[in-house]
C-alpha positions as CSV (number, residue, x, y, z in Angstrom):
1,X,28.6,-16.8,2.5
2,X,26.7,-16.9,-1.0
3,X,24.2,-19.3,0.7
4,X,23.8,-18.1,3.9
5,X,22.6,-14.8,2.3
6,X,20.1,-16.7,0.0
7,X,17.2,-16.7,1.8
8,X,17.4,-13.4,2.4
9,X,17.9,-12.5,-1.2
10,X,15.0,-15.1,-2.5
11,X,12.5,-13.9,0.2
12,X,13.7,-10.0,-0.2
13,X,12.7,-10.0,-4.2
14,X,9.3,-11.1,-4.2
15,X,8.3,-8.9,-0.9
16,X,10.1,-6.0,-3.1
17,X,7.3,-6.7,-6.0
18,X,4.9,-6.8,-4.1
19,X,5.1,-3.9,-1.9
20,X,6.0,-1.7,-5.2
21,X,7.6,1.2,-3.1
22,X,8.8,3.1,-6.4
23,X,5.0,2.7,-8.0
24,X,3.5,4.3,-4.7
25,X,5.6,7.3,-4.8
26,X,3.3,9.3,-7.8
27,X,0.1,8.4,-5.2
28,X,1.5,9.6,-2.1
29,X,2.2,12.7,-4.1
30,X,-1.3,13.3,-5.4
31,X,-3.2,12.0,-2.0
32,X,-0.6,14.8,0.5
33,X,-0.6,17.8,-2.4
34,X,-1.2,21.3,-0.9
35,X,-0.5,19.8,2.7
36,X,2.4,21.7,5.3
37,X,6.0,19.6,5.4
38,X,4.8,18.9,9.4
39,X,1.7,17.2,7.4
40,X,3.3,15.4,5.2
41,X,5.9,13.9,7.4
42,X,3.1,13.1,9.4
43,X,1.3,11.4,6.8
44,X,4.7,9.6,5.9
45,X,4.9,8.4,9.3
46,X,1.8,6.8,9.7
47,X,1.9,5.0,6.1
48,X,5.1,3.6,7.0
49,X,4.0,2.9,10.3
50,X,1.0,0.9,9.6
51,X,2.1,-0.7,6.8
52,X,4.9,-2.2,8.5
53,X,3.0,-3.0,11.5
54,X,-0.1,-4.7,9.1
55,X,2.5,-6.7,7.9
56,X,4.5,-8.5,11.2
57,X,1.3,-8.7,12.7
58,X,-0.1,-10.6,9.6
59,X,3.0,-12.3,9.6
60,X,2.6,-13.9,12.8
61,X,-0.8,-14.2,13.3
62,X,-2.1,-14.3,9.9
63,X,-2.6,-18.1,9.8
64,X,-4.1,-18.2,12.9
65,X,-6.6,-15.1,12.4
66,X,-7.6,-15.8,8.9
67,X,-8.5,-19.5,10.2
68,X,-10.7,-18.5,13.0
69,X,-12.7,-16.1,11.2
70,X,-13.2,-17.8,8.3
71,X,-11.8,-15.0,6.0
72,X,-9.6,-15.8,2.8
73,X,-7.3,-13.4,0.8
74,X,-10.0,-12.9,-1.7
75,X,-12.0,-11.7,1.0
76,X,-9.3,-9.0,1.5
77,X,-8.9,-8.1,-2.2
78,X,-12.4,-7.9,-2.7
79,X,-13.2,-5.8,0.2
80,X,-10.1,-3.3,-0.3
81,X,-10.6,-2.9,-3.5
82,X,-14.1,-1.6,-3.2
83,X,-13.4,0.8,-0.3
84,X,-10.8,2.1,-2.8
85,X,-12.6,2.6,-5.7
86,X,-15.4,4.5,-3.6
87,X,-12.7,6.9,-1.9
88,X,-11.3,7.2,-6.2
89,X,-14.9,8.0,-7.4
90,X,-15.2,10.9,-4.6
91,X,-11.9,12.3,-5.4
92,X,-12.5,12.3,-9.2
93,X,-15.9,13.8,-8.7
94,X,-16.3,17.6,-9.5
95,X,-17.4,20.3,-6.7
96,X,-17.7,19.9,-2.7
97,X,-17.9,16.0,-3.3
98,X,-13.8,16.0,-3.4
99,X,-13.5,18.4,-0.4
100,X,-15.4,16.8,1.5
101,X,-13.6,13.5,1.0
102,X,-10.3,15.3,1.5
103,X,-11.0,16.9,4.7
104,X,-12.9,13.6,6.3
105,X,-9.6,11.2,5.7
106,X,-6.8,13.8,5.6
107,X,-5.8,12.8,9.1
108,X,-6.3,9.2,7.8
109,X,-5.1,8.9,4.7
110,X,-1.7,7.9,5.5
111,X,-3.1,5.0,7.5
112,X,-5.9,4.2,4.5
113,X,-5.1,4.0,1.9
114,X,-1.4,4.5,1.6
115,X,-0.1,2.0,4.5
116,X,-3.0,-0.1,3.8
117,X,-3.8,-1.9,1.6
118,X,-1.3,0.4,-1.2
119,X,1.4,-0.7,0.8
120,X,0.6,-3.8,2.7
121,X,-2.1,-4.8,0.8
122,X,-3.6,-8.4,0.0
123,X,-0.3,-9.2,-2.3
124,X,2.1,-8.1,0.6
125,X,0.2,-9.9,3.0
126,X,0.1,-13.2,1.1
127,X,3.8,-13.2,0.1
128,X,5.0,-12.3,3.1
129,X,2.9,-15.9,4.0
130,X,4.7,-17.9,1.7
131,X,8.0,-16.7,2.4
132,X,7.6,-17.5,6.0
133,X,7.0,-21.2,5.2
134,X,9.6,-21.2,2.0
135,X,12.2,-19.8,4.3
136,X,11.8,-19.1,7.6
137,X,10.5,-16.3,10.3
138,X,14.6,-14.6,10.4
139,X,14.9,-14.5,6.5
140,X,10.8,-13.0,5.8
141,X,11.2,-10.5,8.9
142,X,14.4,-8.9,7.9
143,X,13.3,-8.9,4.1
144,X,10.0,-7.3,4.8
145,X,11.9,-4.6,7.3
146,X,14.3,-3.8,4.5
147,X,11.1,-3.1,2.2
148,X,9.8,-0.8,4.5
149,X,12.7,0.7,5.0
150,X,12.7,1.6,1.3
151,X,9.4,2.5,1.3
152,X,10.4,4.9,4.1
153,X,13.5,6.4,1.8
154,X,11.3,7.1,-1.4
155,X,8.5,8.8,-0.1
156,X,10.7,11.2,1.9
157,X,11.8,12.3,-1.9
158,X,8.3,12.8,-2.6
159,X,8.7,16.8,-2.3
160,X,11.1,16.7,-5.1
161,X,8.5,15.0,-7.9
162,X,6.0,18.0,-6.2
163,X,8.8,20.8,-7.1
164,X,9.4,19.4,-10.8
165,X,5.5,19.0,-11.6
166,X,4.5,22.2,-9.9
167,X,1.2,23.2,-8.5
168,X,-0.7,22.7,-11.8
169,X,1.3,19.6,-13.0
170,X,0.8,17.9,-9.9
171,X,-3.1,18.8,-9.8
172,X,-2.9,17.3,-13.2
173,X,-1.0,14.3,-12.1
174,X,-3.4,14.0,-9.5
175,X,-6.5,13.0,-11.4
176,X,-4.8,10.7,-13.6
177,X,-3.5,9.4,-9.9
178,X,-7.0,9.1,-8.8
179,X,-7.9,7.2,-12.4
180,X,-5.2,4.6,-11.5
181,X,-6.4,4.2,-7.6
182,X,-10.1,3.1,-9.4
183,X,-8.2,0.9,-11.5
184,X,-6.0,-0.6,-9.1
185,X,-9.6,-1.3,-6.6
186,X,-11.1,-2.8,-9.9
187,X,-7.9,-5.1,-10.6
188,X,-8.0,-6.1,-6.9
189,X,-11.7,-6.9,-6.8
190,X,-11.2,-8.9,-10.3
191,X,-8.2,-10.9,-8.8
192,X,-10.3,-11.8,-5.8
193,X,-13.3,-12.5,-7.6
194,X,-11.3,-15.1,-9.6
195,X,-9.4,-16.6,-6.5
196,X,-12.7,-17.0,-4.4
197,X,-15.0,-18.3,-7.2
198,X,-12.3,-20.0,-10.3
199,X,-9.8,-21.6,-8.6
């Protein structure tokens, strides 16, 4: 029984890093404050959505798709990481530069950034790769449906980090958010910098 369930366990873990559902929770907080619950679960919808879809699709096409256009998983890390840290810089930025932001992606941001590439980003995408060929298309699908399942059950709890911060705390909480999202594009430019060009 132990063994039969191994794979599962062994390609569930490293999916579970890399996704990092409970890290994502404080930014899905900050990017849907001030929006109505039909909003929100609308944003939580589509971040699930897409995220889970970025991910079987990349799961069974990814070898194929990366190969015929030429594009590595560097290319992905450098690429997200600077359409991040633009979208952080806006947000961080005093006066109508923030509203404007906000009001362009709010429909979108559940799709970008949250589902990708917070979610499913380059890591997801590339574990999800080596667990296919480690062991197997049964064991990687039903690990990586599990994670977004997860994903799913924390970010419908979001409300109750929004109701212990309050409206000024979570303001607050925001900005440092926004810091971390223009770190996070920075770390993920640096990491494909150094797997395009040092390795």
């Amino acid at each position: 029984m132990l063994d039969q369930l191994k794979p599962y366990i062994l390609s569930f873990i490293p999916i579970f890093v890399a996704v990092d559902a409970l890290g994502n929770i404080p930014l899905f907080v900050s990017l849907v404050e001030g929006m109505s619950k039909k909003d929100k679960h609308k944003i939580l919808y589509e971040c699930v959505v897409t995220a889970a879809s970025v991910a079987v699709l990349f799961m069974l096409l990814g070898k194929f798709i990366l190969h015929i256009l030429g594009v590595s998983i560097p290319d992905f890390q450098i690429a997200g990481g600077l359409l991040l840290f633009v979208i952080a810089v806006r947000l961080l930025l005093p006066g109508d530069g923030k509203n404007v932001l906000a009001h362009a992606h709010d429909r979108d941001v559940g799709v970008f950034p949250m589902g990708m590439p917070l979610i499913t980003g380059p890591a997801v995408l590339t574990t999800t790769l080596i667990m296919l060929d480690t062991y197997g298309i049964v064991p990687t699908s039903v690990s990586l449906l599990v994670n977004m399942f997860i994903v799913w059950a924390s970010l419908v709890k979001a409300d109750w980090f929004m109701k212990i911060l309050g409206p000024g705390g979570t303001r607050g909480f925001a900005k440092i958010m926004y810091i971390l999202l223009a770190a996070i594009a920075v770390m993920m430019v640096r990491k494909g910098i150094t797997g395009a060009f040092l390795t």
